[in-house]
Each structure stands twice: as structure tokens, then as C-alpha cells.
N, C-alpha and C positions, 0 to 999 in steps of 0.2 A: 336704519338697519335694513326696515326693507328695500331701499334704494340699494343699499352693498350689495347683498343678496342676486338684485335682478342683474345688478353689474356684472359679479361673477355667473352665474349661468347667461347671461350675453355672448361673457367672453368666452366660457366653454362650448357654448355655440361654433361660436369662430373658429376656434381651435380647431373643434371635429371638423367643421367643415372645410378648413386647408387641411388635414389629414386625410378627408377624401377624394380632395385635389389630388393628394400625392399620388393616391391609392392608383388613380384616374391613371395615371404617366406612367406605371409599372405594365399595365398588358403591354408596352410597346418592349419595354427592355423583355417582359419574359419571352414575347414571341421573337425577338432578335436571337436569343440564347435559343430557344428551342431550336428556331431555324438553322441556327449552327454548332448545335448537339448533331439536326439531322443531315446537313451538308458533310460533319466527318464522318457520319456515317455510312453515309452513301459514297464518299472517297475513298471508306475503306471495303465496304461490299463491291466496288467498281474494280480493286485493287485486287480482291479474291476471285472476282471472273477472270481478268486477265494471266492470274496466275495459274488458275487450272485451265485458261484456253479449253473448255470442252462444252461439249452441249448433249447431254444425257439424252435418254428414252424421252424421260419426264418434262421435257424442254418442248417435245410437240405434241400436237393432237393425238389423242390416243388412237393408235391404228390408224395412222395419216401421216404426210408428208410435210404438213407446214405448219409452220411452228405455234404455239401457245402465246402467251398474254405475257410469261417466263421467260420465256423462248427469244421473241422479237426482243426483250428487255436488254437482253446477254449479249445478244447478237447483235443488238445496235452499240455495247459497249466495246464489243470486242472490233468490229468494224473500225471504231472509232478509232481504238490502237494499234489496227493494221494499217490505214492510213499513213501511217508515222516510222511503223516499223513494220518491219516483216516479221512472219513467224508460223506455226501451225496451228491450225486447227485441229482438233479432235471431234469427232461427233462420233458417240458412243452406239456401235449397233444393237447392242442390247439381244433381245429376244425377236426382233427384228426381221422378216426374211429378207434374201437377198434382194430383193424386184423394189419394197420399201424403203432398204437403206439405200440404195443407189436414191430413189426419190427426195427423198431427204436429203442427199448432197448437194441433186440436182437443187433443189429447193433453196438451202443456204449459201450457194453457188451465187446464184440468182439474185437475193437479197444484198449481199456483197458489195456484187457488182452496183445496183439499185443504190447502195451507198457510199457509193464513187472509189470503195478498193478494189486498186489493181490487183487481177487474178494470178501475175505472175509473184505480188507481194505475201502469197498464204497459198501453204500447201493443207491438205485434208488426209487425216489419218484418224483409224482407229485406236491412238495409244493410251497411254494414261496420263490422267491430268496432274499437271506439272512438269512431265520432262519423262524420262524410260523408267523411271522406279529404279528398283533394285531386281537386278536378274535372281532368277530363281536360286542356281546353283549358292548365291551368295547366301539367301533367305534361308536355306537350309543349313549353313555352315554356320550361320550364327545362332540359329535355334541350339543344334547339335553345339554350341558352344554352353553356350548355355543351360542344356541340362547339364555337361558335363559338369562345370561351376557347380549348380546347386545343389548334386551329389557329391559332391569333394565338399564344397561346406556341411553338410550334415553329418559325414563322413568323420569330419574334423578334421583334412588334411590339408594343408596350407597349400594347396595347388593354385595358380593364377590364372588368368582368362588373359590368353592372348588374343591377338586379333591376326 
């Protein structure tokens, strides 16, 4: 009986310890999976620079011309996709003076070039990130559409919201 005994806690022995074999071979799958949780994530934060094309106030040193630890991050990704394509840049002049923001073009200008995009493939503007927005005149006729709307529903009047 005691021989059964040692038999079984032998073998549970064993058992735990290819169970911590296994355990062993899992940091490799979880840091695989992590590492490509965080490569789409960086595909998709890579995706949202290129799409607002802009580089804000916050993008460089405070009260300075050359760019932050943010800054160079953006700017080597957006570089990256002017190589390929053309397009515009934006760099936002913020509260800025004029003597500054020129510095700063001058500065992202520079960087650019330094990684091998052609100056005549990106133009520099102050616009807004993503494309022209919505012009004013329009932003206004759709607010004004819209109180109309929600004073016609409260009203009770079956009025519709054209565009």
C-alpha cells in the first residue's frame, strides 16, 4: 500500500512537472500575440498620422523650432509616405509668431529633405488635418437646419430636414 501511494505522488510529480514545461513554452506564444496586438497598433496610429498629415504646436519644443521626441516620430512617418506619394503637409501655427512659424517650416523642410523626400513631392500649409473641412457658410446652414428640426419636433409639426 505504501509502495501505491509513493507510486502515485511520483507520478503526480511528473505530471506537474510537464505542466511546467508547457507553462515554460507559453511566454513565447504570449510575447508573439503581444508583439502583434502592438504592430496593428502602430499600423493603425501610423494610419492616423498620415491621415491628418499635420504636425501641431505640441509636435515641437516649446517656444522652439525643432521638433520634440512626438514630433520627429510623425515626421519620420509622414516622410516615409511622401516618398511614395505626394501630398501636403500641414504644420499648424498655433499661437506661434510669425519669425517662429517660418522657423519651423524651415526646420521640417530640412528634416524632409535629410530623409530623402523630394521637396517638389509635399507642399506646406496651414490647413486642417484631413483635407479643407467644411467651409463655414455650409457649418452654419446646417446648425440653422437643425434648430429648425428640433423646433418643428417639439412643435409637433411634421416638418422634414432637407439638405
Amino acid at each position: 500500500m505504501r509502495l501505491l501511494c509513493m507510486g502515485i505522488i511520483c507520478l503526480a510529480c511528473i505530471l506537474l512537472a510537464g505542466c511546467n514545461e508547457e507553462q515554460a513554452g507559453n511566454p513565447t506564444e504570449k510575447s508573439f500575440d503581444a508583439e502583434l496586438v502592438n504592430t496593428l497598433n502602430n499600423i493603425g496610429v501610423e494610419n492616423a498620422i498620415i491621415a491628418q498629415h499635420t504636425l501641431y504646436p505640441y509636435h515641437f519644443v516649446a517656444d522652439g523650432a525643432s521638433l520634440n521626441e512626438l514630433g520627429q516620430r510623425d515626421l519620420m512617418v509622414l516622410a516615409k509616405h511622401f516618398k511614395e506619394h505626394p501630398g501636403v503637409l500641414n504644420i499648424g501655427a498655433g499661437e506661434a509668431g510669425a519669425e517662429l512659424y517660418e522657423a519651423r517650416i524651415a526646420h521640417v523642410l530640412i528634416r524632409l529633405k535629410e530623409a530623402g523626400v523630394e521637396t517638389d513631392r509635399t507642399s506646406v500649409s496651414d490647413g486642417m488635418p484631413g483635407g479643407p473641412g467644411m467651409p463655414s457658410e455650409r457649418v452654419v446652414t446646417v446648425f440653422q437646419k437643425k434648430s429648425e428640426s428640433s423646433t418643428s419636433m417639439r412643435s409637433g409639426s411634421g416638418g422634414t430636414l432637407t439638405r
